[in-house]
C-alpha positions as semicolon CSV with decimal commas, in nm:
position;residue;x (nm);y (nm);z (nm)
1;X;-4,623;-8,445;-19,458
2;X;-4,855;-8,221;-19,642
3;X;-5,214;-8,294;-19,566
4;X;-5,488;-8,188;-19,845
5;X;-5,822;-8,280;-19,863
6;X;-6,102;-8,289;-20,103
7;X;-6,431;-8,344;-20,065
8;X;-6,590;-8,675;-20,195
9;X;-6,890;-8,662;-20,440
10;X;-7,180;-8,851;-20,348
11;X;-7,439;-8,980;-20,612
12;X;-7,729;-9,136;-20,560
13;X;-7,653;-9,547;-20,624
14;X;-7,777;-9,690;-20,920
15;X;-7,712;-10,086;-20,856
16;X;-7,690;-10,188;-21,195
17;X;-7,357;-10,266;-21,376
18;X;-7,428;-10,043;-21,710
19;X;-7,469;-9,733;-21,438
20;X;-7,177;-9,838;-21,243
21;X;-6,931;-9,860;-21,533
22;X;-7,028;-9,505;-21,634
23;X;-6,963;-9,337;-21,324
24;X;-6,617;-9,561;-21,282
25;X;-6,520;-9,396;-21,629
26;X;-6,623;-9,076;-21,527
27;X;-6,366;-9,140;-21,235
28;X;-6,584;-9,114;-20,954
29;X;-6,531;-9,387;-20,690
30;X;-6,951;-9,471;-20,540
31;X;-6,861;-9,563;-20,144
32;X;-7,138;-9,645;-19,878
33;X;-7,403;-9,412;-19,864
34;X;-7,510;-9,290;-19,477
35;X;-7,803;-9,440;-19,506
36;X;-7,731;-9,734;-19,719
37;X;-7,815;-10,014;-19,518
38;X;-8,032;-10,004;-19,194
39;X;-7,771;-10,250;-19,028
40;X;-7,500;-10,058;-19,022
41;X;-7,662;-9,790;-18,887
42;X;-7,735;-9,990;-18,515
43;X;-7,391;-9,995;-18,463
44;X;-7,194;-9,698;-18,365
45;X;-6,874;-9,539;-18,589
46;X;-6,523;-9,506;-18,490
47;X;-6,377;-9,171;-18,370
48;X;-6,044;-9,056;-18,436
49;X;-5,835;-9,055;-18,063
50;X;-5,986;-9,457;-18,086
51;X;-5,881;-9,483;-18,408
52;X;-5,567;-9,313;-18,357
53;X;-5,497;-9,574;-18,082
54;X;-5,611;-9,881;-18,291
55;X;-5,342;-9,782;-18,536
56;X;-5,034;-9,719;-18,297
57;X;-5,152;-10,084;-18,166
58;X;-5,127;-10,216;-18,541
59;X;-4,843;-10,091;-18,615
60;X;-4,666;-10,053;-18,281
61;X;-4,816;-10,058;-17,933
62;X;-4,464;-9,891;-17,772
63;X;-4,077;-9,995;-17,723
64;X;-4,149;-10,406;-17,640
65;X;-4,036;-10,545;-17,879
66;X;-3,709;-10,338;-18,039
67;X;-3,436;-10,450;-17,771
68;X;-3,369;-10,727;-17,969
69;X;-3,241;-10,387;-18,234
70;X;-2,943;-10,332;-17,941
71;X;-2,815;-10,663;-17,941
72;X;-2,812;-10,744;-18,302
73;X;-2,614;-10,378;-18,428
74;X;-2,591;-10,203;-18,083
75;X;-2,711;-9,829;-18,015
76;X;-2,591;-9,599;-18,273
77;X;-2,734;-9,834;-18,521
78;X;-3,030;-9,921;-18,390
79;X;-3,139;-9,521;-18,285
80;X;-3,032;-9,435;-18,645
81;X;-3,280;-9,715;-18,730
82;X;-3,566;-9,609;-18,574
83;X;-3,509;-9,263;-18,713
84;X;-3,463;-9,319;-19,084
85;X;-3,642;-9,648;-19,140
86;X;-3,988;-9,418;-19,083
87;X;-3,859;-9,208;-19,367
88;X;-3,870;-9,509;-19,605
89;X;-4,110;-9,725;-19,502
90;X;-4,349;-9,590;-19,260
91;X;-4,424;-9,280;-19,416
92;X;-4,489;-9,410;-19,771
93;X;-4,717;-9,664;-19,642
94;X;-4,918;-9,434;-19,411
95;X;-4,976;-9,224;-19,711
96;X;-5,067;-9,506;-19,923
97;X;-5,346;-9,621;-19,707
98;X;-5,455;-9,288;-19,638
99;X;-5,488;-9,226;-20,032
100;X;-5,630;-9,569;-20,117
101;X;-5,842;-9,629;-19,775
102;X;-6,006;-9,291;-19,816
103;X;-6,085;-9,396;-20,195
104;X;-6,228;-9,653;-20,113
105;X;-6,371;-9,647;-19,760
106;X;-6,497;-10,044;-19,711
107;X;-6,422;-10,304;-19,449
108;X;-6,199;-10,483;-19,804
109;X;-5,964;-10,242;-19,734
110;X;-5,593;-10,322;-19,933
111;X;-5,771;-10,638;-20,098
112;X;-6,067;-10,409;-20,259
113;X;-5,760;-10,199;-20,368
114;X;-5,574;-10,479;-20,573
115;X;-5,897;-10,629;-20,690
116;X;-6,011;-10,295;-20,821
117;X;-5,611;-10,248;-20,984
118;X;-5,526;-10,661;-21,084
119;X;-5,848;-10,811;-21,053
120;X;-6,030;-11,005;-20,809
121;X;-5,757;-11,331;-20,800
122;X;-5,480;-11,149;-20,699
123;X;-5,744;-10,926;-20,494
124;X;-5,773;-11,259;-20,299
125;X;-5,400;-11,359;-20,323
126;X;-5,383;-11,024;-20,129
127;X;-5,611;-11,089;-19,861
128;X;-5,498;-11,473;-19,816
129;X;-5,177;-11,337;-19,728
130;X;-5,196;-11,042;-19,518
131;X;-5,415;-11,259;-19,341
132;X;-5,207;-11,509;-19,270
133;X;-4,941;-11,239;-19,180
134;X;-5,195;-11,054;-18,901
135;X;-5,268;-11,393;-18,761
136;X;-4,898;-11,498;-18,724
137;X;-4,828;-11,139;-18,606
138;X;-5,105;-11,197;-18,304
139;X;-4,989;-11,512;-18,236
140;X;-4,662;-11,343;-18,116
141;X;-4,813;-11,145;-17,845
142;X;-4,913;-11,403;-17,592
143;X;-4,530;-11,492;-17,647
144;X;-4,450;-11,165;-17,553
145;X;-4,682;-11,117;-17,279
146;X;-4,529;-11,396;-17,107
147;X;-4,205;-11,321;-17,171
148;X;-4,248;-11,017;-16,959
149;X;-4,397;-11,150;-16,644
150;X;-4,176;-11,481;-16,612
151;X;-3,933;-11,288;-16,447
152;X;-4,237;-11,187;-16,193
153;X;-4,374;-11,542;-16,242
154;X;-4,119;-11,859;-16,333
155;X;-4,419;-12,096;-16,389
156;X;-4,508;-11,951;-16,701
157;X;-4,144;-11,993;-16,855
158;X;-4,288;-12,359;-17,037
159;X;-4,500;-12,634;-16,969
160;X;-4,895;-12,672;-16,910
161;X;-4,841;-12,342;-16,744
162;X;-4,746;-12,195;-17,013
163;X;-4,958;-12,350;-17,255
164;X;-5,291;-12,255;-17,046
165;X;-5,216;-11,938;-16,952
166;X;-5,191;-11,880;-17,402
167;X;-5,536;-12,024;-17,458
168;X;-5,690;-11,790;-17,155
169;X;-5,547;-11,505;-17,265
170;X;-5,623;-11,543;-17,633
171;X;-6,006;-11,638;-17,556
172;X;-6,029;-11,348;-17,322
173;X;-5,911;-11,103;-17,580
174;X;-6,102;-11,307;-17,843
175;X;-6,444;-11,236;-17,635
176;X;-6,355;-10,840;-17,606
177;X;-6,341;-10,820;-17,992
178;X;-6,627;-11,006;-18,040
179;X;-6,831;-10,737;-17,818
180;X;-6,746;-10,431;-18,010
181;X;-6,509;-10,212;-18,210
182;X;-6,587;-9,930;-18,034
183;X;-6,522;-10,117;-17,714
184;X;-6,227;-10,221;-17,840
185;X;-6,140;-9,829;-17,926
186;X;-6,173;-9,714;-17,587
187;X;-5,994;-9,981;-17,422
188;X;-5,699;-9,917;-17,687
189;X;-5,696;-9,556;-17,547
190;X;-5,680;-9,677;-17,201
191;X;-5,446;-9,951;-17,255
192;X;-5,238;-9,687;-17,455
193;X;-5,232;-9,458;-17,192
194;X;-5,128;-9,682;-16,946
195;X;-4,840;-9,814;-17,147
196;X;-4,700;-9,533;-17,247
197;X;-4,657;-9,342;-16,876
198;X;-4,416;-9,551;-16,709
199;X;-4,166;-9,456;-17,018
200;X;-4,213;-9,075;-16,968
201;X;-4,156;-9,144;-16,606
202;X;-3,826;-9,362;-16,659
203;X;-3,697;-9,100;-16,879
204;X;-3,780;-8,858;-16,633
205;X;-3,576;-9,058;-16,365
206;X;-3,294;-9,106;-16,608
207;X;-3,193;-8,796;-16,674
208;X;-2,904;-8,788;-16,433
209;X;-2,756;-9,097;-16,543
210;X;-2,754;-9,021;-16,933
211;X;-2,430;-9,025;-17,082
212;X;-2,477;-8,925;-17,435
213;X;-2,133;-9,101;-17,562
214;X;-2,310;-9,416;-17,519
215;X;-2,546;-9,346;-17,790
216;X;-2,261;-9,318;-18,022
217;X;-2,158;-9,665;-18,027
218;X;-2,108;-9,864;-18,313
219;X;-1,910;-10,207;-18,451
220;X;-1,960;-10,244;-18,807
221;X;-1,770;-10,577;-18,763
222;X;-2,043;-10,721;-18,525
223;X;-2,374;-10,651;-18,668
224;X;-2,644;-10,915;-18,718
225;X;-2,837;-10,757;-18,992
226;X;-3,137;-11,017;-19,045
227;X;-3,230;-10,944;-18,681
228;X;-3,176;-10,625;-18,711
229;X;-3,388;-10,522;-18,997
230;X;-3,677;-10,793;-18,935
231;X;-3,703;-10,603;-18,547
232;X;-3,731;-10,273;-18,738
233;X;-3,980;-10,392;-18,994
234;X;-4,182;-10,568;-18,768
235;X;-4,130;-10,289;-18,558
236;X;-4,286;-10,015;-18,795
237;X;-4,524;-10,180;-19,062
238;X;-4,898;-10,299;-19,071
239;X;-5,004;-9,913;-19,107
240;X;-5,249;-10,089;-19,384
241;X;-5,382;-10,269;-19,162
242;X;-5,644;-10,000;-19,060
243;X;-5,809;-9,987;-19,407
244;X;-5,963;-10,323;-19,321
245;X;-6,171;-10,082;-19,077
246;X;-6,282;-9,821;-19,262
247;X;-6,608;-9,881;-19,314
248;X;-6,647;-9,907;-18,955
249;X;-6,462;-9,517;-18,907
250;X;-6,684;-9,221;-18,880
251;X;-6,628;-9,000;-19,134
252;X;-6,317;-9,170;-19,273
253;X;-6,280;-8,893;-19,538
254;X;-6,096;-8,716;-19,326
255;X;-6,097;-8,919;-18,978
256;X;-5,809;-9,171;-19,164
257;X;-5,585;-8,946;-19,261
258;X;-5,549;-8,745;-18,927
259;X;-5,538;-9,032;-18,758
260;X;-5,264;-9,200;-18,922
261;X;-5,097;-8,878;-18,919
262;X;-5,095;-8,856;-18,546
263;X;-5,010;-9,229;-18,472
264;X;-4,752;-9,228;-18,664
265;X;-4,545;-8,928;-18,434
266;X;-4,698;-9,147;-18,141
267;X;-4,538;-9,442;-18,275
268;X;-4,193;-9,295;-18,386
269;X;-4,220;-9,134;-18,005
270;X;-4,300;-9,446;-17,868
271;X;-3,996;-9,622;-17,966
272;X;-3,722;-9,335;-17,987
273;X;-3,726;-9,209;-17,661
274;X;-3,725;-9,551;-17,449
275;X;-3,423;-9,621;-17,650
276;X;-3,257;-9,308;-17,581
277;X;-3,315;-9,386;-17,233
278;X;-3,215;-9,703;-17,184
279;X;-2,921;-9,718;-17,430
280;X;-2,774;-9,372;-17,267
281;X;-2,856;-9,475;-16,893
282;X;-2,679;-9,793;-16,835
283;X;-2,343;-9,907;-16,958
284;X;-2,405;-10,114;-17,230
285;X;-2,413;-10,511;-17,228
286;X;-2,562;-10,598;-17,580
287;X;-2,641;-10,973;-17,459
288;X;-2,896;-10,815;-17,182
289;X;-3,053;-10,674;-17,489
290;X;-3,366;-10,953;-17,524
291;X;-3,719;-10,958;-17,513
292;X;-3,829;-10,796;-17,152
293;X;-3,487;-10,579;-17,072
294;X;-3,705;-10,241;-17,083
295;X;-3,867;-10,401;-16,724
296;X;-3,504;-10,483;-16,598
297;X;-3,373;-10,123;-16,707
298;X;-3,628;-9,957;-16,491
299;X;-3,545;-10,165;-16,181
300;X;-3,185;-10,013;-16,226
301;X;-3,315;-9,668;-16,250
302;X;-3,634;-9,659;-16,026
303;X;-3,647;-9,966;-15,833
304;X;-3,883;-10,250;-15,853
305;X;-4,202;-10,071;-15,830
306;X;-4,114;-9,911;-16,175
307;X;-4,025;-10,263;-16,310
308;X;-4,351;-10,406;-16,248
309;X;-4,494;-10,076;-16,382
310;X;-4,338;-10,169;-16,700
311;X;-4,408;-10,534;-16,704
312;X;-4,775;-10,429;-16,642
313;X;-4,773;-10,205;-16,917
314;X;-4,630;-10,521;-17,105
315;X;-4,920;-10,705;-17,046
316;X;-5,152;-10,450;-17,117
317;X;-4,997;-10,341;-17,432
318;X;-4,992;-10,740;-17,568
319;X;-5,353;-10,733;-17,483
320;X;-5,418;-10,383;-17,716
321;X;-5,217;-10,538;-17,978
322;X;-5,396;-10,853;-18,000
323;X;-5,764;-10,747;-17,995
324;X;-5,651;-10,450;-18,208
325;X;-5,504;-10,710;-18,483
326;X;-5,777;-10,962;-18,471
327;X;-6,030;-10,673;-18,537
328;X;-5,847;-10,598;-18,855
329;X;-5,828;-10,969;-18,963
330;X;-6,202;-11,038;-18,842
331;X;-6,348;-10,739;-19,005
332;X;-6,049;-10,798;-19,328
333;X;-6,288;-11,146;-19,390
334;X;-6,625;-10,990;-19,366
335;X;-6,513;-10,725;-19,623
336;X;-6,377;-10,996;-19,831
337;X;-6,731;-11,202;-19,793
338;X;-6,915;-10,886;-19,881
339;X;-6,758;-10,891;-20,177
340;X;-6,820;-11,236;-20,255
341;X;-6,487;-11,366;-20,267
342;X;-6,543;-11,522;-19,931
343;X;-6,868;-11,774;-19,820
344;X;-7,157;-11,542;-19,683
345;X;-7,130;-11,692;-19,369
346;X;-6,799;-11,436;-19,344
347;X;-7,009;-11,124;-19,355
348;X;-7,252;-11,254;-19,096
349;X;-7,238;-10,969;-18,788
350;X;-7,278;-11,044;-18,450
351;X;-7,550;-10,867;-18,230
352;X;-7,268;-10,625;-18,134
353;X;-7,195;-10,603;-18,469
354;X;-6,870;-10,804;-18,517
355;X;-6,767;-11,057;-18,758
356;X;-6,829;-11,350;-18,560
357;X;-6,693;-11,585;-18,823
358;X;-6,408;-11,370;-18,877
359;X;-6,284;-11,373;-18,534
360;X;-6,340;-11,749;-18,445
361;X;-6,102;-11,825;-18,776
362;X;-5,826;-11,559;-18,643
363;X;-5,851;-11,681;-18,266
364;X;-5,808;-12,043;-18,423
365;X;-5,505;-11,922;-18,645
366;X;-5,360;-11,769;-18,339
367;X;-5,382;-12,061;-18,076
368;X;-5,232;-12,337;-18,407
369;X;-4,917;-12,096;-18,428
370;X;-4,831;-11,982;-18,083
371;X;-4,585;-12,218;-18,038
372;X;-4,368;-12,068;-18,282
373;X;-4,058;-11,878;-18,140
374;X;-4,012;-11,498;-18,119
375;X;-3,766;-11,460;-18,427
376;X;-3,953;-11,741;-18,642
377;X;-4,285;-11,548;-18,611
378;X;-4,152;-11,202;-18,719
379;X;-3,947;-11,358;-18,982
380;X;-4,241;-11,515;-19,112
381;X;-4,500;-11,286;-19,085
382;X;-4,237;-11,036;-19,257
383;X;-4,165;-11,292;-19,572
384;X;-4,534;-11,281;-19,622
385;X;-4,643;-10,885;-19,558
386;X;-4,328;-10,827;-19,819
387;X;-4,535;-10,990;-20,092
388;X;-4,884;-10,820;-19,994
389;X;-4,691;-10,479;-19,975
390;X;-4,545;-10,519;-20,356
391;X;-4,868;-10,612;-20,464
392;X;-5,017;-10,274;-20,298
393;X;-4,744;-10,044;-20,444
394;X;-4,846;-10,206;-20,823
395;X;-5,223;-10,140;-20,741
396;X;-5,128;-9,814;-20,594
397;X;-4,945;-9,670;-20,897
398;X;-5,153;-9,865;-21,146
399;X;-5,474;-9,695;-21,036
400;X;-5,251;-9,375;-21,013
401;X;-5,235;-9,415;-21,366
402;X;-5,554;-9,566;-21,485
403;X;-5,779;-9,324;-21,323
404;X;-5,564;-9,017;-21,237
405;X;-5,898;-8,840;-21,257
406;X;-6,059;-9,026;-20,975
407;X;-6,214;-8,857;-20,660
408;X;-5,955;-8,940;-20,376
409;X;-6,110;-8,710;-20,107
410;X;-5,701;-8,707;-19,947
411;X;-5,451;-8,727;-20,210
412;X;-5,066;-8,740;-20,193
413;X;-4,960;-8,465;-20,331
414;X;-4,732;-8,601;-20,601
415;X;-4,791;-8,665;-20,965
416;X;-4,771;-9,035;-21,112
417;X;-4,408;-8,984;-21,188
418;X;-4,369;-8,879;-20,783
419;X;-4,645;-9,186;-20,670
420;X;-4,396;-9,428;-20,873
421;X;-4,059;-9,294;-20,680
422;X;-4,206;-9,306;-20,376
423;X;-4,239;-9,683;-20,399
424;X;-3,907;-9,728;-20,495
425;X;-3,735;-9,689;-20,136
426;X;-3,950;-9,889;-19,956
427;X;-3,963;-10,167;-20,275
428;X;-3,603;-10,219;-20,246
429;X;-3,611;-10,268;-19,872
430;X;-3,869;-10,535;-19,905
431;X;-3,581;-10,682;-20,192
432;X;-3,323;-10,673;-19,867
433;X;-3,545;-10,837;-19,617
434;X;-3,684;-11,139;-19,870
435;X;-3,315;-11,230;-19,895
436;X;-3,233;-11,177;-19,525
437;X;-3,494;-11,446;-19,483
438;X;-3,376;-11,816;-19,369
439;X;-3,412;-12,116;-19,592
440;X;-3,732;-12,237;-19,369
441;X;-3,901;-11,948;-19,339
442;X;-3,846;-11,863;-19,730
443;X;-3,989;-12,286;-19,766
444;X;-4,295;-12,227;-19,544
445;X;-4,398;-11,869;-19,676
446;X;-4,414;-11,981;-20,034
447;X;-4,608;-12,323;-19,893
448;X;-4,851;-12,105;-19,728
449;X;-4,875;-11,855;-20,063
450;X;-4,944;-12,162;-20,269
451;X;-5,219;-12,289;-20,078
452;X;-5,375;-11,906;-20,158
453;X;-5,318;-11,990;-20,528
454;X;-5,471;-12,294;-20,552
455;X;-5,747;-12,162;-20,248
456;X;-5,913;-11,917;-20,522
457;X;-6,011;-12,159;-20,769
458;X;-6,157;-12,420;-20,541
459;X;-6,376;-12,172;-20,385
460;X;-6,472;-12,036;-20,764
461;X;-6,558;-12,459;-20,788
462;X;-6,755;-12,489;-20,474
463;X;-6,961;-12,173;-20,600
464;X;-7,029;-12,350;-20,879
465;X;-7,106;-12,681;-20,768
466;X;-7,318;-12,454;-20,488
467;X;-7,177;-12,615;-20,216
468;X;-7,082;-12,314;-20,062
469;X;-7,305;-11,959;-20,092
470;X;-7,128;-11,652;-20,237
471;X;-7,299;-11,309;-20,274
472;X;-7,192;-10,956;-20,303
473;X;-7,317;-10,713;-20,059
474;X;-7,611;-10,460;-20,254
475;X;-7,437;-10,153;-20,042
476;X;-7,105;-10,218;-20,239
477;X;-7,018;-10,065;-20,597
478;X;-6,961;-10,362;-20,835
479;X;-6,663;-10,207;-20,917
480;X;-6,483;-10,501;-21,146
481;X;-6,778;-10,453;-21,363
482;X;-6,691;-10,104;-21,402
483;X;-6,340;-10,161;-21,446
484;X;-6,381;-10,423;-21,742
485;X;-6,626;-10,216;-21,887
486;X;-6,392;-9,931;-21,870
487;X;-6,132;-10,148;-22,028
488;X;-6,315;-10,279;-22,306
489;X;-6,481;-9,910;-22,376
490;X;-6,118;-9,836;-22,453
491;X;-6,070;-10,082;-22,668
492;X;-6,340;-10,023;-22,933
């Protein structure tokens, strides 16, 4: 991965829409001045090892999670699969959203990117359903917290047990967001730390007992490949996710694209070498292979106190995944409502400077779909991130070709021809895991994507009828203006 940087022009902001449309058709992209706004100055900026940490909590947040890879197409497949699948869908996206988040460095993130490409309807289509998609994804983690520490605690298998010990947790972790990103930062790197040692240590313990001729196992004949790509995708997507925070990053010029740079070998890492581990330690029993087996494979290799080590890091890591999702839906809506395609009260901040609004929606998302079982959440949440991901790949190459002139201080270095093959891969995979899908999840995604259809134009109504207040934020470009304008220019 080739990393080259420009440096990004800043002109003074002229707020009117004539001015604006110039500088878009000089291709110039006008982002946040420092000193823009007073308000954001209060609150500190983002560094990069917290920001590298948010991200490998988007996207990953270590190995719980892929066992489920072992038992549906055993090891060979499912190493293979965390090797390759990187190739064609990790790296493409991370590149993406370093290109497009560094272009336009706002709290909008992917939707400012499709409004600014197809227009502010499907720029809302956009945000309605990766939305959706990050709060079904969070609502997974209290299911996987509690997965791990049944074993340790048999109350919390089901029942008001269960049930209570999901609504602490998720108003715990709801109160942590709401007191700061950069709070939130720090305790990713902590959390991260934490989660990641007991897996150097288990490999470290291992080492006697690996026979490599386990990893080479393989039954074409008995492969369940819906669970085995929707672990994997689940597994290694949502690397967009962190362009919902960029206007919170310091520096995100160039903070975004190291970043996602490093997370992305911390992720790959992360997952890899746990399986290597585990898969080449033990003989293998693929129906062992569930949720929580990493905590039951260290109890075979190190005893118990390296089993709760893991199921601790289990915990911990649910909790960095969680906060570290709901601050990029929270902060996803107050972008959206600074762009007026949201009420205002969606850009109000919190004294800490959170998005108050923002994060009471996402909690409430969360605790209304917990219920939902391991596979139906992934499934779901994958149906839905397919059809925000096509529509980012369009905006991508469209703007790619619209403005190939346009100041992206960290460009891929590939022409439009290269930008439109690059898609390809990861386009078709999307193709394979829509059809994968199950006849309910494929009825209740499109349900939920036609409520976003028919969400846009009652909003547009209750503007009108001024039951609700819109307004776009004075420190943003008015960039549809400028794109119209640009249209229409070429047109005469």
């Amino acid at each position: 991965m080739s990393l080259t940087e420009t440096s990004l022009p800043i002109k003074q902001r002229n707020l009117t829409n004539q001015q604006t449309s110039v500088q878009m058709r000089n291709a110039e992209y006008v982002g946040l001045e420092d000193d823009a706004s007073p308000k954001y100055d209060n609150f500190k900026k983002v560094s990069i090892i917290p920001l590298v940490f948010l991200i490998f909590y988007e996207v990953s947040g270590g190995p719980f999670g892929v066992e489920d890879t072992v038992q549906a197409a055993g090891p060979l497949l499912a190493l293979l699969g965390f090797l390759l699948f990187p190739v064609i869908w990790s790296i493409p996206e991370a590149l993406i959203t370093a290109e497009m988040g560094t272009m336009f460095p706002e709290n909008g993130g992917y939707v400012v990117w499709v409004s600014s490409a197809l227009g502010p309807y499907w720029g809302f289509q956009q945000g309605w359903m990766k939305w959706l998609s990050g709060v079904i994804d969070n609502a997974l983690y209290p299911v996987l917290f509690l997965d791990y520490l049944k074993s340790a605690i048999p109350g919390l298998e089901g029942g008001l047990p269960r049930i209570i010990a999901v609504l602490a947790l998720t108003l715990a972790l709801t109160y942590m967001n709401y007191r700061g990103l950069t709070i939130v930062g720090w305790v990713a790197v902590l959390l991260g730390v934490f989660s990641i040692l007991p897996f150097v240590v288990m490999g470290l313990v291992a080492i006697p007992e690996l026979e490599p001729s386990r990893w080479f196992v393989i039954d074409l004949h008995n492969v369940n490949w819906g669970l085995y790509l929707n672990t994997l995708f689940w597994n290694l997507n949502y690397w967009d996710s962190i362009s919902t925070l960029a206007g919170e990053v310091e520096n995100p010029n160039k903070t975004l694209p190291k970043a996602l740079f490093y997370a992305l070998i911390l992720v790959v890492l992360g997952y890899f070498v746990p399986l290597l581990v585990g898969t080449g330690a033990i003989p293998l029993d693929r129906e062992m292979w569930v949720d929580g087996y990493f905590a039951d494979i260290a109890k075979i290799l190190g005893g118990i106190w390296l089993r709760s080590w893991i199921q601790g890091a289990s915990a911990l890591s649910n909790m960095g995944m969680f906060v570290a999702e709901m601050s990029s839906d929270s902060f996803q809506l107050l972008g959206m409502a600074e762009r007026g395609m949201l009420p205002d009260f969606f850009a109000k901040r919190s004294r800490y400077g959170t998005p108050l609004t923002g994060i009471l929606f996402s909690a409430s998302g969360v605790i209304l779909l917990s219920w939902l079982s391991f596979q139906e959440i992934v499934a779901a949440e994958n149906f839905l991130y397919c059809f925000g991901m096509i529509m980012e790949f369009i905006a991508f190459v469209k703007l790619r070709m619209r403005y190939p002139a346009a100041s992206r201080p960290y460009m891929i270095p590939v022409g439009t021809t290269g930008a439109i093959l690059m898609c390809i891969p990861p386009t078709l995979l999307i193709c394979v895991v829509l059809a994968l899908a199950s006849f309910k999840v494929m009825v209740i995604s499109l349900l939920a994507v036609m409520i976003g259809l028919v969400m846009q134009p009652c909003l547009l109504y209750a503007e009108k009828k001024r039951w609700l207040r819109f307004s776009m934020s004075s420190d943003l470009p008015d960039f549809h203006s400028a794109y119209h304008g640009d249209t229409e220019s070429g047109k005469q």
